[in-house]
Structures are given as structure tokens and as C-alpha cells.
VEXSEVO-718402 format. One line per field, with one value per residue: residue number from 1; residue in three letters; chain; x, z, y of N, C-alpha, C, CB in turn. Coordinates in steps of 0.2 Angstrom, whole numbers. Glycine has a CB too. Layout:
num c(NUM_...)
residuo c(ALA_...)
cadena c(A_...)
n.xx c(X_...)
n.zz c(Z_...)
n.yy c(Y_...)
ca.xx c(X_...)
ca.zz c(Z_...)
ca.yy c(Y_...)
c.xx c(X_...)
c.zz c(Z_...)
c.yy c(Y_...)
cb.xx c(X_...)
cb.zz c(Z_...)
cb.yy c(Y_...)
***
This chain:
num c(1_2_3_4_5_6_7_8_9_10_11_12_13_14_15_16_17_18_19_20_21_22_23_24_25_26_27_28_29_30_31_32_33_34_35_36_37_38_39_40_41_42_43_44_45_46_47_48_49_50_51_52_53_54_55_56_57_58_59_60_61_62_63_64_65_66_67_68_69_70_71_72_73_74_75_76_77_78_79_80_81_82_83_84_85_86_87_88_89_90_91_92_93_94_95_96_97_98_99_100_101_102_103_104_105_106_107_108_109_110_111_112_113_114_115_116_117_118_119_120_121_122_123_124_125_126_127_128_129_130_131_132_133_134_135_136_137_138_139_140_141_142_143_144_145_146_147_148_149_150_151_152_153_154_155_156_157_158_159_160_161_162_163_164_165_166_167_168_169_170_171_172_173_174_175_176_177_178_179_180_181_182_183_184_185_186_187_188_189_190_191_192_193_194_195_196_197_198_199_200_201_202_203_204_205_206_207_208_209_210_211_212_213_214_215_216_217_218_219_220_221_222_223_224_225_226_227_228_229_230_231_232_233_234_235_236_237_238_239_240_241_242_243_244_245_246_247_248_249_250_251_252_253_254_255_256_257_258_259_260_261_262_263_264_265_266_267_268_269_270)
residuo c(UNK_UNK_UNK_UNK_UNK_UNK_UNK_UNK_UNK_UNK_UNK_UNK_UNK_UNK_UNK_UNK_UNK_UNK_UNK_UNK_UNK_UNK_UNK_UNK_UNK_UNK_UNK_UNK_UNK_UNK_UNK_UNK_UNK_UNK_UNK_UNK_UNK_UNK_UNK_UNK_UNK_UNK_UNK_UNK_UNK_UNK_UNK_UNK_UNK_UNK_UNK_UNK_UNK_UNK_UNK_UNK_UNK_UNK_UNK_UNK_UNK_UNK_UNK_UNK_UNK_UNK_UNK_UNK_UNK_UNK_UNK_UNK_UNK_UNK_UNK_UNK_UNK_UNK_UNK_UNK_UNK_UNK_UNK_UNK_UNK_UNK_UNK_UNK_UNK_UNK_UNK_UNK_UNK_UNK_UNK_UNK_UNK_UNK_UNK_UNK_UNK_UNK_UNK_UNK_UNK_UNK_UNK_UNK_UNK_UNK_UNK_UNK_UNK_UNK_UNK_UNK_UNK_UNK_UNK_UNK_UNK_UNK_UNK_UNK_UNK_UNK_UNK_UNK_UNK_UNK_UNK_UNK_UNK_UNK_UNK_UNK_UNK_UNK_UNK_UNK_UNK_UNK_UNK_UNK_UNK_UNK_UNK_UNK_UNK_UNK_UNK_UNK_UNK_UNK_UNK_UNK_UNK_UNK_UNK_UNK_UNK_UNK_UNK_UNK_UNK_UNK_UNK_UNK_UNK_UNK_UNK_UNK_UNK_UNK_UNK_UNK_UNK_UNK_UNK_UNK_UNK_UNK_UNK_UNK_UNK_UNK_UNK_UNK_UNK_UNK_UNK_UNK_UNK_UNK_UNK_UNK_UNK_UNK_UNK_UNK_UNK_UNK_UNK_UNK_UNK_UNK_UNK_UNK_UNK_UNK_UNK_UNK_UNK_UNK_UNK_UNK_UNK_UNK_UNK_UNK_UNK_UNK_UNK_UNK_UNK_UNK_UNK_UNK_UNK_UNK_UNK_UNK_UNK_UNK_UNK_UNK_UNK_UNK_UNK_UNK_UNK_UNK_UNK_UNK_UNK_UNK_UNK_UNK_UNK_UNK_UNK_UNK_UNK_UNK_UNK_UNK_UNK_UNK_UNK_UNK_UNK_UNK_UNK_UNK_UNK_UNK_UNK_UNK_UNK_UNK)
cadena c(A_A_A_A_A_A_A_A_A_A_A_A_A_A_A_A_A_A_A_A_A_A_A_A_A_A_A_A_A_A_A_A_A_A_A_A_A_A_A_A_A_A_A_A_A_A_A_A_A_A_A_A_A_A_A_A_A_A_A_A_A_A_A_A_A_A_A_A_A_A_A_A_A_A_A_A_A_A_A_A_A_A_A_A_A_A_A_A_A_A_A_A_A_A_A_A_A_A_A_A_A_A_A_A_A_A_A_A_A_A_A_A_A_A_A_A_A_A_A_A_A_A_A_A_A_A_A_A_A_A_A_A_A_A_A_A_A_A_A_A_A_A_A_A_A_A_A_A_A_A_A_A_A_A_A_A_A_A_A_A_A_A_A_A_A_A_A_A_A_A_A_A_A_A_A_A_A_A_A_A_A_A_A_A_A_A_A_A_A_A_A_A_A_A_A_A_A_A_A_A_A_A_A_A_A_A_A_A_A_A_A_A_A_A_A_A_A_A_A_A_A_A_A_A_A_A_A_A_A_A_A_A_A_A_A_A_A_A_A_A_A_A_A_A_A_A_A_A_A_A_A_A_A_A_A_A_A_A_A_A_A_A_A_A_A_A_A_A_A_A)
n.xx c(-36_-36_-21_-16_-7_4_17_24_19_25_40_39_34_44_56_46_41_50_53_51_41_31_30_21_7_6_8_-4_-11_-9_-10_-26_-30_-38_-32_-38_-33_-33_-30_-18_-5_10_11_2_10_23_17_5_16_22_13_7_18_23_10_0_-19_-29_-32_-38_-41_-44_-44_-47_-39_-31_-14_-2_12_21_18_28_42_39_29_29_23_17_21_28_23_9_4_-9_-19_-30_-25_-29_-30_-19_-11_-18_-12_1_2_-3_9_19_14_4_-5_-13_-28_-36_-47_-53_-57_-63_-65_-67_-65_-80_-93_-103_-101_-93_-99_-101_-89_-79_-81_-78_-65_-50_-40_-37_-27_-23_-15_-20_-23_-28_-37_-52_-53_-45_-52_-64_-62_-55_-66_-77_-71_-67_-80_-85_-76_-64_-45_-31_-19_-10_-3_5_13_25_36_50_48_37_24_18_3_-3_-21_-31_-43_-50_-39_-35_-40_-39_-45_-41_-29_-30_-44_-49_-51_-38_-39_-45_-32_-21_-12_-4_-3_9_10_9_20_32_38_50_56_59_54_38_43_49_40_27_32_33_23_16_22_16_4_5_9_-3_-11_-7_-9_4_16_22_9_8_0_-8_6_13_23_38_47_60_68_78_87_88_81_72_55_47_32_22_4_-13_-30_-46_-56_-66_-66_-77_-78_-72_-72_-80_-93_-98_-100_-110_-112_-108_-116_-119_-108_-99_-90_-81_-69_-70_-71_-80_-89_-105_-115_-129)
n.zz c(-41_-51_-53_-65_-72_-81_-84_-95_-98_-90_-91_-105_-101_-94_-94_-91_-79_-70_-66_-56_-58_-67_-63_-62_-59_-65_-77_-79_-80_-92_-99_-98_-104_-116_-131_-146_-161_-174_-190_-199_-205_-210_-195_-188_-190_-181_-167_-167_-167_-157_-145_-145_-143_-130_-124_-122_-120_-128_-145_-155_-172_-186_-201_-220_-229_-242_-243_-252_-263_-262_-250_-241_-239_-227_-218_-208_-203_-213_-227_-241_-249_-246_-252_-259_-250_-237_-226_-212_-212_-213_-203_-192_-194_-194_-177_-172_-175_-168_-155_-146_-136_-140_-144_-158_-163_-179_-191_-206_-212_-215_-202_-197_-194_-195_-192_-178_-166_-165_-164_-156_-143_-127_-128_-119_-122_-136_-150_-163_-177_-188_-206_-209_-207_-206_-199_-188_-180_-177_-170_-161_-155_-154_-143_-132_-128_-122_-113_-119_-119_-128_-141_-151_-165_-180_-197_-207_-223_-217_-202_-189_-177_-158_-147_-131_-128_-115_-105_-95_-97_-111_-130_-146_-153_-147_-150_-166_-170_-182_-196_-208_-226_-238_-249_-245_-237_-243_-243_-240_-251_-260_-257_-252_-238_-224_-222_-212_-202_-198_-189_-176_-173_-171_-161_-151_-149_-147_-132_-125_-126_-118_-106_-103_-102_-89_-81_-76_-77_-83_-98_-113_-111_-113_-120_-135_-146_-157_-170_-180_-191_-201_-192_-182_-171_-155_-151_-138_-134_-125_-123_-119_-111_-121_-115_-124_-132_-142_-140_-127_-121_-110_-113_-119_-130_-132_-140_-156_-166_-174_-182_-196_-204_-215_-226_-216_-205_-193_-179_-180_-175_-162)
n.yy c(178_161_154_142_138_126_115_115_128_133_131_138_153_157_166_177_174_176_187_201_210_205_188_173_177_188_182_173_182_189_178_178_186_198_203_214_215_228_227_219_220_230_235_228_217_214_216_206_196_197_199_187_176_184_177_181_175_177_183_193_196_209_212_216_212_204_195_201_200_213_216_208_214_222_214_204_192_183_176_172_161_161_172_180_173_176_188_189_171_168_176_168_156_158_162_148_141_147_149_137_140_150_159_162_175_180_192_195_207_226_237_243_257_251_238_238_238_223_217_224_226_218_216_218_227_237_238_248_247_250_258_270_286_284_273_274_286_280_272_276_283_276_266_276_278_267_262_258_255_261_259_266_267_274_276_282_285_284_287_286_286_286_283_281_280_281_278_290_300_310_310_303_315_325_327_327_335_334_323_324_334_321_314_320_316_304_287_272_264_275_282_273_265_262_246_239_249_250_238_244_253_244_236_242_249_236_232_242_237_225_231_236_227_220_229_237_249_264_270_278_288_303_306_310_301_304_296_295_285_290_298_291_294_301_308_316_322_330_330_337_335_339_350_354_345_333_320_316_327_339_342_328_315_299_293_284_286_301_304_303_294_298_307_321_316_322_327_329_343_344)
ca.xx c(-34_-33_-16_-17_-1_8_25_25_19_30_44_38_37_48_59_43_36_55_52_47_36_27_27_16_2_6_10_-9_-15_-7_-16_-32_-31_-40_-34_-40_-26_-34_-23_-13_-3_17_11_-1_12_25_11_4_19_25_11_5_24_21_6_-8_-24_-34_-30_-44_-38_-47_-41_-48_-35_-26_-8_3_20_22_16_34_47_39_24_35_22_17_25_30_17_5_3_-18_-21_-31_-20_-31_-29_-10_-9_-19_-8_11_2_-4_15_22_13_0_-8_-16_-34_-37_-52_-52_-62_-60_-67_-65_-70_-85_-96_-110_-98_-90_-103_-101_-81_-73_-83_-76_-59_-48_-36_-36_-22_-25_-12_-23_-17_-31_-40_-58_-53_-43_-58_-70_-60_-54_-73_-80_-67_-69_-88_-87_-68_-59_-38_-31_-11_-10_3_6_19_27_41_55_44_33_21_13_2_-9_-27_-34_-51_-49_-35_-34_-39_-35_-47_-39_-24_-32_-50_-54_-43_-32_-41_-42_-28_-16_-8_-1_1_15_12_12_27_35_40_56_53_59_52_34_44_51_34_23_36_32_14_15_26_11_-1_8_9_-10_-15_-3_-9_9_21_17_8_9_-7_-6_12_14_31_40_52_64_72_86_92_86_78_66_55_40_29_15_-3_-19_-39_-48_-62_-70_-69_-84_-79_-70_-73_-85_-100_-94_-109_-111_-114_-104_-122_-120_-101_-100_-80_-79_-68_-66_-75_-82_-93_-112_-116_-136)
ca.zz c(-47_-48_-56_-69_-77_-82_-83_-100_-99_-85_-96_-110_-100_-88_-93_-89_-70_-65_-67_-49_-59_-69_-60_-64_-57_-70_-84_-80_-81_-100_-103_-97_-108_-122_-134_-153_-165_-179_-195_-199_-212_-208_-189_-186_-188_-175_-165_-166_-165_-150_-140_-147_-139_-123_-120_-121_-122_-134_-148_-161_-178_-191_-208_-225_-235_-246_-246_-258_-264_-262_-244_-238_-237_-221_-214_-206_-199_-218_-230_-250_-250_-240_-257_-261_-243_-231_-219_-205_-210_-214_-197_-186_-193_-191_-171_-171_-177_-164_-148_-149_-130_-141_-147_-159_-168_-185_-195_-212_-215_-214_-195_-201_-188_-193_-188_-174_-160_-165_-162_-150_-137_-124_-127_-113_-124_-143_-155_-169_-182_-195_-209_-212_-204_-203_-194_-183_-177_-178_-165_-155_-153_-149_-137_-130_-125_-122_-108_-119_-119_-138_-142_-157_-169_-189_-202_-216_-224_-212_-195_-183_-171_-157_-140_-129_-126_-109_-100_-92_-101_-118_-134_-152_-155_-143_-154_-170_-170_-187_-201_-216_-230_-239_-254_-242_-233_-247_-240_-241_-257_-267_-254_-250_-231_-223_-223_-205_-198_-194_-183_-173_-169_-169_-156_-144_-147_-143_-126_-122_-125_-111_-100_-103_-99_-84_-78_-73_-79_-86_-103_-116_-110_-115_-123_-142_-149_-164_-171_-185_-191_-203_-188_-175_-163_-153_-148_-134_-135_-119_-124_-115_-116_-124_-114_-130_-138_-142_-136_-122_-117_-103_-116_-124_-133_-128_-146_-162_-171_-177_-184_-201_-203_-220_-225_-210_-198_-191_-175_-180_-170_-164)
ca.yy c(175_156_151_136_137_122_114_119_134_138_133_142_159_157_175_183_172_175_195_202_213_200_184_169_178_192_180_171_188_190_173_178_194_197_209_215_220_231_226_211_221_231_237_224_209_213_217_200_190_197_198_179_174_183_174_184_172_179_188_196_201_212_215_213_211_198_194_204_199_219_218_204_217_223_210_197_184_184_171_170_153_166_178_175_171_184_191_184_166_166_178_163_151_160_162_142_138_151_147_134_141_158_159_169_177_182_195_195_213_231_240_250_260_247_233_240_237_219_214_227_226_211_216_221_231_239_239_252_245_253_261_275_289_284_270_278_289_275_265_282_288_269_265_281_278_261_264_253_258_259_257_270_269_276_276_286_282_283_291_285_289_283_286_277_283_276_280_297_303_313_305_305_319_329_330_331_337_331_321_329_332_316_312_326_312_298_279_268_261_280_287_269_263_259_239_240_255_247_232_246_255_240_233_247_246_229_236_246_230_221_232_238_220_219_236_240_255_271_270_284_292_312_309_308_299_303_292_296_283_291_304_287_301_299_314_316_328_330_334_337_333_347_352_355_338_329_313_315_333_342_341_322_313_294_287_287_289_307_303_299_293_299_314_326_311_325_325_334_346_343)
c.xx c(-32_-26_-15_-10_4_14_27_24_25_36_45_40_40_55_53_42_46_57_48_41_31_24_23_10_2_6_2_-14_-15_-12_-23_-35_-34_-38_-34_-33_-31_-29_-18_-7_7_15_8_4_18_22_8_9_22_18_7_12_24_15_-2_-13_-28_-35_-35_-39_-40_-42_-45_-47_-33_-19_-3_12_23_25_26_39_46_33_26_31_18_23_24_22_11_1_-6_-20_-26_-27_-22_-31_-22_-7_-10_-12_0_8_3_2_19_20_5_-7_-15_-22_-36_-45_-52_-59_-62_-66_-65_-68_-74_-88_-103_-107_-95_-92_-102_-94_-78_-77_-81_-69_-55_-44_-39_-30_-23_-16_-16_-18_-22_-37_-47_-57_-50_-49_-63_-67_-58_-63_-75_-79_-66_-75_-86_-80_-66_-53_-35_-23_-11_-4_1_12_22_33_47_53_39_30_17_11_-2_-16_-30_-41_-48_-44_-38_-36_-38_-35_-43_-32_-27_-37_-52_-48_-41_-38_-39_-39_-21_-12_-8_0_6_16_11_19_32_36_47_55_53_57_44_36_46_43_29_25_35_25_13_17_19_4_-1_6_3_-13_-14_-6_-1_14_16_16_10_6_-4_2_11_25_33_43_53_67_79_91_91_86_71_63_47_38_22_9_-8_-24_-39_-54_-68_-71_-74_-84_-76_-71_-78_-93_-100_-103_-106_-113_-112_-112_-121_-111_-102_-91_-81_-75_-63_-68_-77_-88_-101_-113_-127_-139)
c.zz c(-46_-55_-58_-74_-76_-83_-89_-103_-94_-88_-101_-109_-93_-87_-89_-81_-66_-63_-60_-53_-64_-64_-63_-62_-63_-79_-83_-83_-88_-102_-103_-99_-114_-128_-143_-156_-175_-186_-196_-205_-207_-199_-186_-183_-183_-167_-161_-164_-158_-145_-141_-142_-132_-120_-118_-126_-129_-139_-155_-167_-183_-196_-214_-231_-237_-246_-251_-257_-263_-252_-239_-236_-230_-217_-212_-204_-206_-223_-240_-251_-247_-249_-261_-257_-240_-229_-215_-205_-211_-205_-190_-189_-192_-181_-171_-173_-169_-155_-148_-141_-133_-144_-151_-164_-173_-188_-200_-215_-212_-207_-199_-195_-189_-192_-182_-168_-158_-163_-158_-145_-131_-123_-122_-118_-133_-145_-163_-172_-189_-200_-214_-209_-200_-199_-188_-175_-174_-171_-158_-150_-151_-144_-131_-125_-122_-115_-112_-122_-127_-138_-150_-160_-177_-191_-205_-217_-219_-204_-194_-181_-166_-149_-137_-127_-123_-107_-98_-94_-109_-124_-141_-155_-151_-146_-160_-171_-174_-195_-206_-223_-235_-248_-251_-240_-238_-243_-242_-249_-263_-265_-253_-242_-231_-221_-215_-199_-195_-187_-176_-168_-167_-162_-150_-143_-144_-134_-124_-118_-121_-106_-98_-98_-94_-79_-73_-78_-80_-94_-107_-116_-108_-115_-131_-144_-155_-165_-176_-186_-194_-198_-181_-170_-163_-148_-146_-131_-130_-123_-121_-117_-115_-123_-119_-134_-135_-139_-131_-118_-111_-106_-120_-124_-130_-134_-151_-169_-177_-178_-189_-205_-211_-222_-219_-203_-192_-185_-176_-176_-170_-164)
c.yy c(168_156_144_133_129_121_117_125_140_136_140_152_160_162_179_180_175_184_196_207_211_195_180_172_185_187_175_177_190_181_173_184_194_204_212_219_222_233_223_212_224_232_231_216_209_213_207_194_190_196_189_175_176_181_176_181_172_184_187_200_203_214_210_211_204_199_197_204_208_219_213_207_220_219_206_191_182_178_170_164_158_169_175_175_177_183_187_176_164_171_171_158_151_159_155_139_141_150_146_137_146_152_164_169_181_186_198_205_219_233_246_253_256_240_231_238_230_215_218_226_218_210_218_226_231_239_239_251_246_258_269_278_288_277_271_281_285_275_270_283_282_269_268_281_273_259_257_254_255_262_260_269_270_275_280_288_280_286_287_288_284_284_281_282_278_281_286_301_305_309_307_313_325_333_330_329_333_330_326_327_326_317_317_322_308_293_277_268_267_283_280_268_260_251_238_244_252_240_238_250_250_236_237_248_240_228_238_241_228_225_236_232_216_223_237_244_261_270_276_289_300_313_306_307_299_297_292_292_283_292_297_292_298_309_313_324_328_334_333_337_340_347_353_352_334_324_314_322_335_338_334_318_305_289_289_289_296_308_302_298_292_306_317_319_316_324_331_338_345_348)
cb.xx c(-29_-39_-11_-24_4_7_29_24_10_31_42_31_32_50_59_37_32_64_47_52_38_30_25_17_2_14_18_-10_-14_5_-15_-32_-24_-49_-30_-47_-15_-36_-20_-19_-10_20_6_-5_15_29_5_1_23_29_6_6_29_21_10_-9_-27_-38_-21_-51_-33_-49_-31_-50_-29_-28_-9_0_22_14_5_36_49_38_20_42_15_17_24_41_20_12_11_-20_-13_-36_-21_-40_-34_-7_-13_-27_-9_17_-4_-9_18_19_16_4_-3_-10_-39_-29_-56_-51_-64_-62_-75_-64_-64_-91_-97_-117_-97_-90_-110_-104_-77_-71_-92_-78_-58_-45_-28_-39_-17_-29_-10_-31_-13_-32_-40_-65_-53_-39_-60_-71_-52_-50_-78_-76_-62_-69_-96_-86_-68_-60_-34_-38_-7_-11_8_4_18_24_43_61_41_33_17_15_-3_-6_-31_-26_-55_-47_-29_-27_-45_-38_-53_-38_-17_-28_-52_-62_-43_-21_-42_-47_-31_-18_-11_6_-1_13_8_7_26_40_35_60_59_63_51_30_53_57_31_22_42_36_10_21_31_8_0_18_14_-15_-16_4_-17_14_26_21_2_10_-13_-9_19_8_34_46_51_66_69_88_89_91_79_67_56_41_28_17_-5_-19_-48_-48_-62_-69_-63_-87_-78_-64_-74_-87_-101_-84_-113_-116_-121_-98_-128_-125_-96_-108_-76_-84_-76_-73_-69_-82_-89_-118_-112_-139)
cb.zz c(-51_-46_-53_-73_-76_-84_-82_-103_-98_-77_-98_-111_-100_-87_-103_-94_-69_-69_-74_-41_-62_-73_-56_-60_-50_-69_-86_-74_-76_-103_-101_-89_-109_-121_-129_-153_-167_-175_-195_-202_-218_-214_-188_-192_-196_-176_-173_-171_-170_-147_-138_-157_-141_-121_-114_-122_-117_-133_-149_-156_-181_-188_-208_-224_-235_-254_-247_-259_-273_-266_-242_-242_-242_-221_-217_-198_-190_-217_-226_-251_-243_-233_-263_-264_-238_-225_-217_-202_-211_-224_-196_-186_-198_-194_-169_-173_-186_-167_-141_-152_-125_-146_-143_-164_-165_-189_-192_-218_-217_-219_-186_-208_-189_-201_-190_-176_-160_-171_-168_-149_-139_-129_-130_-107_-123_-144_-154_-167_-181_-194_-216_-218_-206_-207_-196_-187_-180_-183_-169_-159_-158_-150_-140_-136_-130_-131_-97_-123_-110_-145_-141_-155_-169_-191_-205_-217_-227_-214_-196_-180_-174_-160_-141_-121_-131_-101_-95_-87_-102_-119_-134_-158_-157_-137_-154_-173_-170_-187_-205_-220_-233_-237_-263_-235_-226_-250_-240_-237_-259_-269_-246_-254_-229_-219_-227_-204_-203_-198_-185_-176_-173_-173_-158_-146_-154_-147_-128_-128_-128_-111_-98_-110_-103_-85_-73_-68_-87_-85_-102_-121_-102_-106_-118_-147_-147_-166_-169_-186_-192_-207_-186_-174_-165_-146_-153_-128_-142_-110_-129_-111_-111_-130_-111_-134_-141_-148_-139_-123_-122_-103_-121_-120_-146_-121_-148_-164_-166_-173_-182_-205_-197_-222_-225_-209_-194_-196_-168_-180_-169_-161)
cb.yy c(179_148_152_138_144_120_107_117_136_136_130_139_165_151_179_186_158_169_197_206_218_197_186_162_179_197_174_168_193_190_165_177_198_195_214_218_212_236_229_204_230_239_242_224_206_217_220_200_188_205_206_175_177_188_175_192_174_178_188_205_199_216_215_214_215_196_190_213_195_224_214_200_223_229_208_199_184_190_163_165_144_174_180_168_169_186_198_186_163_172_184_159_148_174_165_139_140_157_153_125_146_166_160_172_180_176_198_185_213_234_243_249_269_247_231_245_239_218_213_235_226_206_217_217_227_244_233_262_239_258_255_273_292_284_266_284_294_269_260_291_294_262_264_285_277_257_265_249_253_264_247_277_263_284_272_294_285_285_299_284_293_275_294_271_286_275_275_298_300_314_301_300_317_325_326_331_343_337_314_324_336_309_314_330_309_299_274_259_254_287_292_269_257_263_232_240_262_245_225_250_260_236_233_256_245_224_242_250_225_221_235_239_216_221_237_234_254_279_269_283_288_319_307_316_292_308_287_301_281_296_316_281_313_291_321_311_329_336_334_341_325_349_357_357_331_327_308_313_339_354_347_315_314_295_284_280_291_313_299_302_283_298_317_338_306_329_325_332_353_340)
***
């Protein structure tokens, strides 16, 4: 690896190069990282602003929403002057205010399975900050074929969740085969959100991020984490790949073709 880092950059991260488990050679390796955050909304924005601060190179952001004065109580890289804006160009610009090093790619629409082939691919890391099932699966079964490592987290009201699904381990579908029927599960804006509860899980996604594109600790690979914010408890829960799932199991197919991420997102059988 050659090391290119400047006085200002050695400044800049000089908490992390003074880290024996980082190092300038660890903190080149976050600038030399590329990784996509799926969602620019309550998950998405702690997400982004940490790993833009620590340093990681190049950061892909999908979403294809607008701004909402609704959305401020919990989107923090997000601003009152923002509301109208997309997300992805009021996200690049808190990054280019924040740490002017980062690159970021913007994709002002939603991840579908006929645009999918077109923007994950290249990335070293995934960060599923979505806020709804078919993309979840989309991005699990992709990422899945394709061995690209994905920092899972959800929301609901005052609880969390969140896992890592790496190449040879366990994947989404492993814990749940196939989604809730849809109108079962309520989002944010019919049950509400604790304003603060996405900083706490996107913060630990972001955690994951790091140390995916470090490759050092142990990831969350075959553990799932609660997180209750009234009783502030944390609970982990071990789970294992299912010889029986389609995408990752004995028999696992090698193309999302016969998915259709509607509903149950169910895998066809041929």
C-alpha cells in the first residue's frame, strides 16, 4: 500500500494514525475505501456523517426522497434551509462542508432490481439504511451473489436492530425467509420514532463500516442486536445460515432474476 497522506490529512486524522490498530496505513486504507449508504434519511445520516469524518474516500448515496420539515427531528446532516432539496444533494453538501477529502456519488432514485446491477457493484462495503423490505432483500440477495459485506440496521419507535452479513456467513434471509405481509409492519411516520434512536443504531452501523473497510475486529456476522431504548438494553441473539436458503444455502441460485421484491420477496422455485 503506498501511503500518500498529507500534513493535513495527518492532522486531520491524527486520533485515528496514533491508534496501533489503525495507523496511517489503516487510515489510507479508509481513504482508499469506497462504501455505498443505501438512504440519506433517520439511519442514513449518522451513517454518513461519521464515516465522511473518518475518512472514508468515497461514499455512494442513494435515496429518492425530498427534504421534509417532518423529516429534521431525526436527520441531522439535513437543514431547515434543506426542506425541497433531495436528500442526496443536501447530504453531499453537509459531507463537502464536513471534510472536503470525501467523494461522494449520488443517486437520486430508489434501489430497484432493474437498477441495482448498475450502482453496487464497485463498492467495497454496503450500508442498508433503508426503511423498507424490498429493499432490504434486494440488497441482501445482490450483495449476497456478488460477496459484497452489508451493515444492516432498522428502526421502530424506540428499538433497533442491527447485524452484519459478510460473504460466508448467514444472511438476511437466513433470519427471515420472506417479509411480513405488507401494511403488518407501520413506519415511522404512522407509529412515530424516537428522534434519537436512529443516531444510536446508525452510529453502530457506521462502527461496522469502519471496521469492514479496516478488516479488523469482529463484525456482527451470525449475531442479531436489539436495542431498546426506554429499558436502554442491549440484547444479542446468535443465528445461523440455513442450509435451506436460497441465497446462501447448499442449493443458492447466482441471480436475483427469479425474485420479484414485491410482497413476500419471495424466491421462485424453478
Amino acid at each position: 500500500m503506498s501511503l500518500s497522506l498529507d500534513s493535513t490529512q495527518l492532522d486531520r486524522y491524527s486520533r485515528h494514525i496514533i491508534m496501533d490498530e489503525v495507523g496511517p496505513e489503516g487510515q489510507q486504507r479508509l481513504l482508499d475505501a469506497s462504501i455505498l449508504v443505501v438512504g440519506a434519511g433517520g439511519l442514513g445520516s449518522p451513517v454518513i456523517q461519521y464515516l465522511a469524518a473518518a475518512g472514508v474516500g468515497t461514499l455512494g448515496i442513494v435515496d429518492d426522497d425530498a427534504v421534509e420539515r417532518s423529516n429534521l427531528q431525526r436527520q441531522v446532516i439535513h437543514r431547515d434551509s434543506d426542506i425541497g432539496r433531495p436528500k442526496v444533494d443536501s447530504a453531499t453538501a453537509f459531507v463537502g462542508d464536513l471534510n472536503p477529502d470525501i467523494e461522494v456519488d449520488t443517486y437520486e432514485t430508489r434501489l430497484t432490481k432493474e437498477n441495482v446491477a448498475a450502482i453496487v457493484p464497485g463498492y467495497d462495503v454496503v450500508v442498508d439504511a433503508s426503511d423498507n423490505f424490498p429493499t432490504r432483500y434486494l440488497l441482501n440477495d445482490f450483495c449476497r451473489i456478488h460477496g459484497i459485506p452489508i451493515a444492516h440496521g432498522a428502526i421502530y419507535k424506540f428499538e433497533g436492530q442491527l447485524t452484519t452479513l459478510v460473504p460466508g456467513g448467514p444472511c438476511y434471509r437466513c433470519l427471515f425467509p420472506e417479509a411480513p405481509e405488507p401494511g403488518t409492519v407501520p413506519d415511522c411516520a404512522t407509529t412515530g420514532v424516537l428522534g434519537v434512536l436512529p443516531g444510536t443504531v446508525g452510529c453502530i452501523q457506521a462502527t461496522e463500516a469502519v471496521k469492514l473497510a479496516l478488516d479488523a475486529g469482529d463484525q456482527l456476522e451470525g449475531r442479531l442486536v436489539f436495542y431498546d431504548a426506554m429499558e436502554l438494553s442491549f440484547e444479542m441473539v446468535p443465528y445461523q445460515q440455513n442450509a435451506e436458503c436460497p441465497i446462501c444455502g447448499d442449493d443458492s441460485i447466482d441471480s436475483i432474476d427469479s425474485i420479484e421484491y414485491t410482497e413476500a420477496c419471495s424466491v421462485r422455485a424453478d
